[in-house]
N, C-alpha and C positions, 0 to 999 in steps of 0.2 A: 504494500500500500504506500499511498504518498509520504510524503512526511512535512511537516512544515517548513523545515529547512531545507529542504527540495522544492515547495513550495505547492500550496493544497489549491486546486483550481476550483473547486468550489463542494457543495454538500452535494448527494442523491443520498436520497431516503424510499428506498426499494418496498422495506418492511416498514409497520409500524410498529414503535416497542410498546412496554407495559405502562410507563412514567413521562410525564415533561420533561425533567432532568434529563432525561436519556435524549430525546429530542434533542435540546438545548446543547449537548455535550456532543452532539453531533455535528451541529452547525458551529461551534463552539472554535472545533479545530481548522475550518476554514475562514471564522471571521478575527479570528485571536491576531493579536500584534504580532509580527514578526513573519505573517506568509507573505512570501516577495513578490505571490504572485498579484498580491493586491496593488503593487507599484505602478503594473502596468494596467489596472483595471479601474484607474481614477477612484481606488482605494476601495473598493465592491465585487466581490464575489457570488456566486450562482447559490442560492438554496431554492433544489427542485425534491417537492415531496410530491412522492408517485400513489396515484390511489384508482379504483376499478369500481366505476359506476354502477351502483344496485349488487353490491356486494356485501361482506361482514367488515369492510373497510370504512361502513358507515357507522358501524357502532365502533368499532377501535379506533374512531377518533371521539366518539360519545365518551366513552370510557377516558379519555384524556380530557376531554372539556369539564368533566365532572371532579376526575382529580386535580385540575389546574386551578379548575375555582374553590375547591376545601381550600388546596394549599393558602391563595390570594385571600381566603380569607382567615386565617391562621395570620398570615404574613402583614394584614393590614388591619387586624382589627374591628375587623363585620363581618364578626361571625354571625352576627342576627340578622345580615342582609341577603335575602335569597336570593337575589338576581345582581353579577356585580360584571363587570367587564372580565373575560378571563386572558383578556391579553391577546398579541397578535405572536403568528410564530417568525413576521419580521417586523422588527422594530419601526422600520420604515415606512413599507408597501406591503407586505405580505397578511396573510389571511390567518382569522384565527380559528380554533380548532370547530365552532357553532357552523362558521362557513363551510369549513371541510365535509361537517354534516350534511349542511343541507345541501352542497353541492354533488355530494355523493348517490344522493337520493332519488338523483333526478328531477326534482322538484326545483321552477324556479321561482316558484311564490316564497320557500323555507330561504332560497338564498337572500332575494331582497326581504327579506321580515329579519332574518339574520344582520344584514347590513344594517335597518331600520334600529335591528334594537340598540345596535353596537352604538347610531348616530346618537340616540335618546342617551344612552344611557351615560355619551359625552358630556351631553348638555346638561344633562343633570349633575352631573358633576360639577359644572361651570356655576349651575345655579347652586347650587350648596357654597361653592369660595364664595362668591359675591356676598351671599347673605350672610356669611363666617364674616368676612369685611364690613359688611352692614351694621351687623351686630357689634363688631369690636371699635368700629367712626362712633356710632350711637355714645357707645362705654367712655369711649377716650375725651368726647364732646362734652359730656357730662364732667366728669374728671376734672376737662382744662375748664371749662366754666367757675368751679366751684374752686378750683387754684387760681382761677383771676379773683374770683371773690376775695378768697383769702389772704393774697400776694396786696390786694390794694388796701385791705383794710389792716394787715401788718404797712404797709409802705407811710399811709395815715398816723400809725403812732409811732413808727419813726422818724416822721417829718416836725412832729410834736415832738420829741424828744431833743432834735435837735434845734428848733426853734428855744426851747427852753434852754438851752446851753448857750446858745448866742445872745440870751436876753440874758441873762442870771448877771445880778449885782452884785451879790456878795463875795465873802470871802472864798475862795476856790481852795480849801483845804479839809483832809482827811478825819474825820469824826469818829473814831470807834468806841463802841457798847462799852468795853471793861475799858480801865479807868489807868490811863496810863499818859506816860509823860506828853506834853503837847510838841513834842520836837520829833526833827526827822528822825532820830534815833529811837526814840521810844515809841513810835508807832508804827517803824520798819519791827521793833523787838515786838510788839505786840503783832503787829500780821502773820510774823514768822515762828510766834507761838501756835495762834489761830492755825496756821497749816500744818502743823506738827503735832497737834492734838483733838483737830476734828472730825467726828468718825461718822457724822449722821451724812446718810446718804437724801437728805431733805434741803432744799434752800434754805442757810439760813441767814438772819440778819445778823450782819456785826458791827455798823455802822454808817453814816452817811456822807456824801460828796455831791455839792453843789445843788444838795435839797434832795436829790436820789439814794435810795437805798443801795449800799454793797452788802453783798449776799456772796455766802461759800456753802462748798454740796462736795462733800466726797467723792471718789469713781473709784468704783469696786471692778475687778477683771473678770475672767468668764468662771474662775473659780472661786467666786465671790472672797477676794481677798483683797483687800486694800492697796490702792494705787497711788494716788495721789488728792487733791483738793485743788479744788478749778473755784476759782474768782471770777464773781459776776459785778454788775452795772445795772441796776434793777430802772428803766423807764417808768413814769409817770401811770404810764397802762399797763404796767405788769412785762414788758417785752424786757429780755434778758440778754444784755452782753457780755459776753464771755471776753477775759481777757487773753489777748494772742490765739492761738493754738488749740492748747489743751488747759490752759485758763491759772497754771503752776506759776506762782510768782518767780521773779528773780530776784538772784541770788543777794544784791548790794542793799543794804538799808535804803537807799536813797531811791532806789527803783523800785523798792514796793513801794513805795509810799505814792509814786508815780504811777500807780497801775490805774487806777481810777481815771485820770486824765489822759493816757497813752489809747485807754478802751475808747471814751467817747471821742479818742480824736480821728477813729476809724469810722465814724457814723456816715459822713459824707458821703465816703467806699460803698456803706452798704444798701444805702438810699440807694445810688447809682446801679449798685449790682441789682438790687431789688427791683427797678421799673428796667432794667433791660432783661429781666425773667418774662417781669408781665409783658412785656414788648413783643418776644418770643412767643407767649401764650395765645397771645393775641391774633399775633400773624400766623399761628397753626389751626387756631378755629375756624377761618373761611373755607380751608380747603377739606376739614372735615366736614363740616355742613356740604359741603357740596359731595362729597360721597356719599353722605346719609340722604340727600337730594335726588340721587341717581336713581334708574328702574333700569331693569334688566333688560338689553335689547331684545334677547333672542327669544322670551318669552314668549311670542305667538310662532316662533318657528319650530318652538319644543311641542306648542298645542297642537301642531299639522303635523308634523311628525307621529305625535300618538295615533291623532284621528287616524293616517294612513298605518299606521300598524295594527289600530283595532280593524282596520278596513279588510285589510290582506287578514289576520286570524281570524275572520268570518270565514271569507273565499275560502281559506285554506281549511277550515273544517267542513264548510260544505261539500267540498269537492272530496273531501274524503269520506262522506256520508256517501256522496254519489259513485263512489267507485266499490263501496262496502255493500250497497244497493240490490247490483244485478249478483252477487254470488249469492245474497240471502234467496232471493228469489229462483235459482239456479238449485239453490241446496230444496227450497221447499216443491221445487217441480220431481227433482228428484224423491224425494219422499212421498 
């Protein structure tokens, strides 16, 4: 026999085997990378399956169309679907095994019903994406809606927060709860107590800066075991600025004391980031409306297509009433 590295000119399939696989592992050796002879064949090779008109050739390709479609649906997940595409045996142009049926048959009503179902059962599948899409515009629509809500009405007490900051008369210095020196050193030593011995993982207050509450909240790791303590900026409305990062003071007395002032002088930053979110938000909601706006073109060409398949499985039962007809009557002259 050929060999690939010799170069396989294409499949014949004289018999049919028991499986798809088998099939498939057939053609398999002709369409595989590496046959040279595809070089000169604009990369395509011949698969010819050979079959004998009103023979048991029509059921040994039944027998395949039925194990091709378990397998597909094993393989795909519908299992609960009775009717599913079972594939063609080429990828391209070739016919799949329903065809072989009913071309076997001699019947050319089963071949175009066969074609008809394959087309249906296209489109039905085109209409299942579209409405998969439909369904998840609809979801996402809803979603960026409710994140523009929520993106403007945070942007609002951030805009208040910093409007409060550029108004504020008073003094611009560090206030804490426990009762400690009014100098850079004694309230770099008190923060840096406050981090070293706060274990509630709750906001909590420990004093004020420019009328604003500073708030600290411990962070526990995934083995609920103590991390570190993140330093907040508590706004007017509840909104929470963290300082830097991960919220851990530095190291110098004179820099903690600065955390308060270094947090809100990022406010500007966040305003800015914050309406180029909603910005974004914004300009992604027309083009989901307008997918959720869509109908499905080919809808009336899936309705004619039924019509025409329920059309032809009439013909094609009657016509096999009318050929069942004259032997019953043959059998009853006989009798």
């Amino acid at each position: 026999s050929c060999t690939v590295l010799r170069g396989e000119r294409g499949s014949n399939v004289p018999d049919l085997p028991d499986r798809p696989a088998d099939m498939e592992q057939r053609d398999g050796r002709a369409v595989r990378k590496g046959n040279t002879v595809k070089l000169w064949g604009g990369n395509m090779v011949d698969i010819v399956v050979y079959g004998t008109e009103k023979t048991l050739d029509a059921y040994k390709f039944n027998l395949l169309k039925n194990k091709q479609m378990f397998i597909n649906q094993i393989n795909n997940g519908t299992i609960g679907v009775r009717r599913i595409d079972e594939d063609s045996m080429d990828e391209n142009t070739g016919m799949g095994y329903a065809e072989f049926v009913a071309l076997l048959t001699g019947n050319n009503d089963l071949l175009e019903k066969a074609k008809l179902d394959g087309r249906i059962m296209q489109l039905e599948k085109e209409r299942a994406i579209f409405k998969r899409e439909h369904i998840r515009a609809e979801r996402n629509a809803s979603e960026t809606e409710g994140s523009i809500a929520i993106g403007k009405e945070t942007l609002a007490k951030m805009e208040r927060d910093l409007e409060h900051v550029l108004s504020f008369t008073g003094e611009a210095r560090v206030i804490l709860s426990d009762a400690v020196e009014p100098t850079t050193e004694g309230i770099g030593r008190g923060l840096q107590r406050i981090a070293k011995t706060n274990r509630s993982a709750a906001y909590t207050a420990i004093g004020s800066y420019m009328g604003l509450n500073l708030l600290v909240k411990a962070e526990y790791n995934l083995a609920q075991l103590f991390d570190h303590n993140s330093f907040y900026v508590e706004g007017l409305d509840g909104m929470k600025y963290r300082y830097g990062i991960t919220g851990a003071l530095p190291l110098a007395f004179a820099d903690k004391v600065q955390y308060p002032a270094m947090t809100l002088q990022r406010l500007p930053s966040i305003i800015e980031n914050q309406r180029k979110k909603i910005a974004r938000l914004e300009g992604e909601l027309p083009v989901l409306m307008e997918i959720i706006g869509r109908s499905w073109s080919k809808a009336d060409e899936l309705a004619r297509l039924k019509a025409e398949c329920e059309a032809l499985r009439r013909k094609i039962e009657n016509d096999l009433k009318q050929s069942e007809q004259p032997q019953e009557d043959s059998a009853a002259e006989a009798a």
